[in-house]
C-alpha positions in Angstrom: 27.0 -82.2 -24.0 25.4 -79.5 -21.5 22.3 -80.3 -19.1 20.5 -79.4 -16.9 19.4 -81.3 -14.1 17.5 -79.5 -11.9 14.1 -77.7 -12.9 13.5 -75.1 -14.9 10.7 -73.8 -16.4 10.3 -72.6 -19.7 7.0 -71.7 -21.1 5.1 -73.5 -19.0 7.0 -77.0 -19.3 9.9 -78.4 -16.7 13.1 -78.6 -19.3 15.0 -79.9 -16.7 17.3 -83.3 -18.0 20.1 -84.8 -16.0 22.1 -88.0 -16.8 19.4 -90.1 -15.1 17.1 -88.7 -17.5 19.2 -90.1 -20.2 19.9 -93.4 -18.7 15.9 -93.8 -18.1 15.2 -93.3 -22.1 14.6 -96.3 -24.4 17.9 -97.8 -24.9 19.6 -94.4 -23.2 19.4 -92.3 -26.7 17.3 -88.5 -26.7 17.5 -86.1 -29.0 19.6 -83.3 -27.8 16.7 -80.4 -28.7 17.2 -76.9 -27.5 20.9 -76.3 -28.3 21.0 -72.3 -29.0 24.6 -72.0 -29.0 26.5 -70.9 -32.6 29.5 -72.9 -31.6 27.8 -75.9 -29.9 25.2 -76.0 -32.8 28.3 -76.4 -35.1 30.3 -79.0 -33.8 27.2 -81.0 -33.6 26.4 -80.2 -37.5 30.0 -80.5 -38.5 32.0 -82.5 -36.5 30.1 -84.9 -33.9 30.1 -88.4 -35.7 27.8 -91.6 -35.0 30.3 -93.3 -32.2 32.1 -90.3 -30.8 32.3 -90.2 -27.1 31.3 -87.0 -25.8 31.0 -85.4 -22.0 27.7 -85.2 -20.4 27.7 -82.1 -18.0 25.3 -80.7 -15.9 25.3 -77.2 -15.7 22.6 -74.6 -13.9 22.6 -76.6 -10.2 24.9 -76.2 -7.2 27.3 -79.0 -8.1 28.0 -78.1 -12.0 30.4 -80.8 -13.3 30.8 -84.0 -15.7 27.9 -86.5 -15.0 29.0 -88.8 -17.0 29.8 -90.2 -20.8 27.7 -90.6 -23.7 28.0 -91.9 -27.4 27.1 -89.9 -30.3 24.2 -92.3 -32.1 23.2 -90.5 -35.0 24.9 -87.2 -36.7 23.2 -83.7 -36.3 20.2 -82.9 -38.1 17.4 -79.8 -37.7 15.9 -78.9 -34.5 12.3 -79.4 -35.5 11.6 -77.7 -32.0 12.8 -74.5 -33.3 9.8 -74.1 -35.4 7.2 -75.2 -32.8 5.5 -72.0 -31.2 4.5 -74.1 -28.5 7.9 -75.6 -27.6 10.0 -74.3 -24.8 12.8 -73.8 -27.3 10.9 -72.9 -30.3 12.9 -69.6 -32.0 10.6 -67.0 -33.6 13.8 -66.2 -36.1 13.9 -69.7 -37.5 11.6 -69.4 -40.1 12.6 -71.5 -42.7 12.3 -75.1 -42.0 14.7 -75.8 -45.6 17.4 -73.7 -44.1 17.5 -74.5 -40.0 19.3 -72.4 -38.1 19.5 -74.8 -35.2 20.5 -78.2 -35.3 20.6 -81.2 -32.5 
């Protein structure tokens, strides 16, 4: 799984999430919202299973690299922030909230 820990700002709003980020969330679980990658977006639909160990990386800073580990907790499902005009990683082509386009 791809981060991003340094800031960034998209739309107004700091999208910036490291492995600290993660470990700080109630019982170390997030959503991973945002993923606008065809082949990211369909190993997490079609392959990523609830207890899979996955990579956490953090990408866009001056020492890219694995950060850590992390364990897949529940299978993909719609991006909801793809419809959200006011989300940093809403996507004015997913129209049709019965047939997402993105998944996380």
């Amino acid at each position: 799984m791809k981060a991003e820990p340094e800031s960034r700002i998209v739309k107004g709003k700091d999208v910036k999430f490291s492995i600290d980020d993660l470990y700080a969330m109630k019982d170390s679980t997030s959503p991973w919202d945002g993923v606008r990658n065809f082949e990211a977006r369909n190993i997490m639909r079609d392959q990523m299973k609830v207890g899979d160990k996955v990579l956490f990386y953090h990408s866009n800073c001056k020492l890219p690299g694995v950060a850590g580990t992390a364990t897949v907790v529940r299978e993909g499902y719609p991006d909801y922030t793809a419809f959200d005009a006011e989300h940093p990683y809403y996507d004015a082509k997913s129209t049709d909230p019965d047939s997402p386009k993105w998944f996380m």
